[in-house]
Structure formats: structure tokens, C-alpha cells
C-alpha positions as CSV (number, residue, x, y, z in Angstrom):
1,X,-5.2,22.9,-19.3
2,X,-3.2,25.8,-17.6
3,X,-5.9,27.6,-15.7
4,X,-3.7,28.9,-13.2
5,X,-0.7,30.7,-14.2
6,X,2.4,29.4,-13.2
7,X,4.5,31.9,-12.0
8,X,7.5,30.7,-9.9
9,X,8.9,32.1,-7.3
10,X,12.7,30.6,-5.1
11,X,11.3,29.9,-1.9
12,X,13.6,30.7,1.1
13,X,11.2,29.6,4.3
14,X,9.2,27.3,4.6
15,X,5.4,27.2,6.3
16,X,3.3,24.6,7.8
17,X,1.5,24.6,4.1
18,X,5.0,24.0,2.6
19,X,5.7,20.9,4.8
20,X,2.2,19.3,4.0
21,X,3.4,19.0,0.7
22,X,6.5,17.7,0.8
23,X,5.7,15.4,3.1
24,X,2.8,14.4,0.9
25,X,5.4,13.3,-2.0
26,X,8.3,11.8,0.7
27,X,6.1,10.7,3.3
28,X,9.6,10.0,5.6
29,X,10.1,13.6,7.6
30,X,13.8,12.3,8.3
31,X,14.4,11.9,4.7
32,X,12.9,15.3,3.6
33,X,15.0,17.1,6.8
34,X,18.1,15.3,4.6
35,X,17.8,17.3,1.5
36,X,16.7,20.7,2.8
37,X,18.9,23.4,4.4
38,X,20.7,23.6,6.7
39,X,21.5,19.7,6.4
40,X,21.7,20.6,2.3
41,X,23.0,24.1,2.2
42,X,22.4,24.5,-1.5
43,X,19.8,23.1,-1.8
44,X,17.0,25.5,-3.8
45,X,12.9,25.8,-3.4
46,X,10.7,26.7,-5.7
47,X,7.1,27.3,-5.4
48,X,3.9,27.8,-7.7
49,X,1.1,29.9,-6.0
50,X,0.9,31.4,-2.6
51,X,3.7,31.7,-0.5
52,X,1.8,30.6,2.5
53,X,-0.6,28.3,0.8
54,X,1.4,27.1,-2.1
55,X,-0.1,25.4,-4.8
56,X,3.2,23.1,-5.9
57,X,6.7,22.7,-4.2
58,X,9.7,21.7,-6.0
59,X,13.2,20.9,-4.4
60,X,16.6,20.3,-6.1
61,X,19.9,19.4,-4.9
62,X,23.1,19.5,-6.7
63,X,24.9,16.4,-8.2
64,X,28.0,15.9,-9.6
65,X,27.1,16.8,-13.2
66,X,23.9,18.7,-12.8
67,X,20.7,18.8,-10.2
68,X,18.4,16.1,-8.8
69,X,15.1,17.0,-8.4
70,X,14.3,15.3,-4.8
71,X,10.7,16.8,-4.0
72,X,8.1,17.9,-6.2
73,X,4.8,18.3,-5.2
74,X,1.0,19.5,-6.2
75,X,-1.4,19.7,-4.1
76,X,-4.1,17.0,-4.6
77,X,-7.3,19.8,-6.2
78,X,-4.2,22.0,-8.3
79,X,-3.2,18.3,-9.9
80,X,-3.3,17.9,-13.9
81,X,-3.1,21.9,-14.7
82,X,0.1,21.6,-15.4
83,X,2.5,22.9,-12.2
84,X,4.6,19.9,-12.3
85,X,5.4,20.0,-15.8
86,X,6.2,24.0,-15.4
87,X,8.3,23.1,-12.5
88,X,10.3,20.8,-13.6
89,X,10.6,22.9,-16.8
90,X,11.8,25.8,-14.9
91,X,14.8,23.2,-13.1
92,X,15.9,21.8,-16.8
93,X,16.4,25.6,-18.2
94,X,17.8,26.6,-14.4
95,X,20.2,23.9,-15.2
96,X,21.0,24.6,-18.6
97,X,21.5,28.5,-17.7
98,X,24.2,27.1,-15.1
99,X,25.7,24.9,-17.9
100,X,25.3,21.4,-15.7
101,X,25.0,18.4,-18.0
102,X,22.0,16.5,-16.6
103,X,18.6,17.0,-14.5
104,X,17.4,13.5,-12.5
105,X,14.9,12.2,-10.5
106,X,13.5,9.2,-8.8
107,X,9.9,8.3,-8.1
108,X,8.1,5.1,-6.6
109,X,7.8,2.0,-8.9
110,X,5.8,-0.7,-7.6
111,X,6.3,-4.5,-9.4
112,X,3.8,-5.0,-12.4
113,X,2.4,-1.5,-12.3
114,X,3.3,-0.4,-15.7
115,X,3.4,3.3,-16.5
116,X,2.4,5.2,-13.4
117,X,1.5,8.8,-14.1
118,X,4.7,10.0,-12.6
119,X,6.9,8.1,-14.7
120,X,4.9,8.9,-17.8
121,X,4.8,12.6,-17.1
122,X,9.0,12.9,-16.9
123,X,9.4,10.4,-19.6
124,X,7.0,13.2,-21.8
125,X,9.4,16.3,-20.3
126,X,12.5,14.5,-22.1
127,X,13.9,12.3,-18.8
128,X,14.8,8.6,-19.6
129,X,15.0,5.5,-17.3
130,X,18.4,5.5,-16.0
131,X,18.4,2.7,-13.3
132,X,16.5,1.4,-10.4
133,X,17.7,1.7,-6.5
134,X,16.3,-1.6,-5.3
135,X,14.5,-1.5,-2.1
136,X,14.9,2.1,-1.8
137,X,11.9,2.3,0.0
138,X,11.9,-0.6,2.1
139,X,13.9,1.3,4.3
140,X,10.9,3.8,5.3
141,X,9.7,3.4,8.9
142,X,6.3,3.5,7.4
143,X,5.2,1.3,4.2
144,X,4.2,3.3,1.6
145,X,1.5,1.8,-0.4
146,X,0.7,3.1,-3.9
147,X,-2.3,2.3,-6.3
148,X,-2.8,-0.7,-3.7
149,X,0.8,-2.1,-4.0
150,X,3.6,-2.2,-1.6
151,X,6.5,0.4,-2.4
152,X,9.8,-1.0,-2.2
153,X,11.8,0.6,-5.8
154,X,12.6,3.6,-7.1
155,X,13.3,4.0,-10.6
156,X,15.6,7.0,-11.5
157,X,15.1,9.0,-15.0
158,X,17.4,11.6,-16.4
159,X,17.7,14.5,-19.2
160,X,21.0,15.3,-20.7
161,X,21.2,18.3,-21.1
């Protein structure tokens, strides 16, 4: 249901409305402050909606063979009309217009919680399971609990391109 059109737009600066979100998917500020500029020069923004009250955030990093998607965010009344999917549509042809090989990214996995809508939603874009970082989250000051479990793995999923 694509009510809102997604047109997106690079981001260079970033707004109190922009930090909300991206702290809303990586609830860690240290974490976040590791992947953005200046501590990750080329790192790249993109944003759905607003540019001072966005409607979706994505951020991507380069890796050695393509880009990692390491923040992508909605805002909770924009969710399910479709601005992940476009985002992370727009990275995947970015990437293939740059001729890189592969697009990943990680999300929370709790134990016994089968198919949890992020997963779901990149395994439908084309990504596919490629590992799980153990603990990944453990190391968060913060727990992070999810759908009433504990968050301690992330499971990594990528598109070859």
C-alpha cells in the first residue's frame, strides 16, 4: 500500500528528527556515532520524506565487496507503506550502478522467535541468511528487549548482486 510516495533524497546533515530514528533502530548512540561521518567518511544517508521530519532513514557503509546497510529506519505511524522496502531497493540498484558484488545487513534475532518481520521483509527483497554474530548485542550498555525476549544475536543476510 504505497500511499506516500517515496522519493529519496542523500542526506548530508542530520536533525534532531534524524537522530530519533536512528536511534530508534540502534538504540546504542556510541554505535550509531561509529558508522556515520566523520568517524565513517563515506558513509552515505538517505532519506524518505521531509528533510527535517523525515519519514525513513537509511545508512550504508562500504565493505570489501559491496555496502552494508547499518541503519534503516521508519518511523513507527509511516510503517508497512512500504519505505523500507524502497530504501533498501534504492541501496541494491546504488550498488549495482557502482558494480559492487553484494548488499548486507544485520538485524536482531532473539532465540525461538521465528520469522520476525525484519528478517522476513529482506529475505522477500532477495537477501539470504549469511551467518549469525553471537552475542552481538550483549555488548550494549542497555538490554534491548524485543517482542518480550532478550536481544543478544544478530543474524546477517545478503544479496549478491
Amino acid at each position: 500500500m504505497d500511499v506516500i510516495k517515496h522519493e529519496i533524497e542523500h542526506e548530508a546533515e542530520l536533525t534532531r528528527a534524524h537522530w530519533a530514528l536512528l536511534l530508534e533502530a540502534d538504540p546504542w548512540l556510541e554505535a550509531v556515532l561509529a558508522y556515520l561521518p566523520p568517524r565513517q567518511p563515506e558513509a552515505e544517508i538517505f532519506r524518505i520524506g521531509n528533510p527535517q521530519h523525515p519519514y525513513a532513514l537509511c545508512v550504508i557503509v562500504p565493505i570489501a565487496d559491496g555496502f552494508e546497510i547499518k541503519n534503516i529506519a521508519t518511523r513507527t505511524i509511516m510503517r508497512r507503506q512500504g519505505m523500507a522496502s524502497a530504501l533498501i531497493n534504492h541501496v541494491v540498484q546504488l550498488a549495482r550502478q557502482r558494480g559492487v558484488q553484494a548488499v548486507e545487513i544485520g538485524t536482531g534475532e532473539t532465540p525461538g522467535v521465528m520469522g520476525n518481520a525484519q528478517v522476513r521483509l529482506y529475505e522477500k527483497l532477495g537477501f539470504v541468511r549469511d551467518g549469525v554474530l553471537k552475542g552481538f548485542f550483549s555488548r550494549y550498555p542497555i538490554p534491548i528487549i524485543e517482542n518480550g525476549h532478550l536481544l543478544r544475536d544478530m543474524v546477517m543476510l545478503r544479496q549478491e548482486l
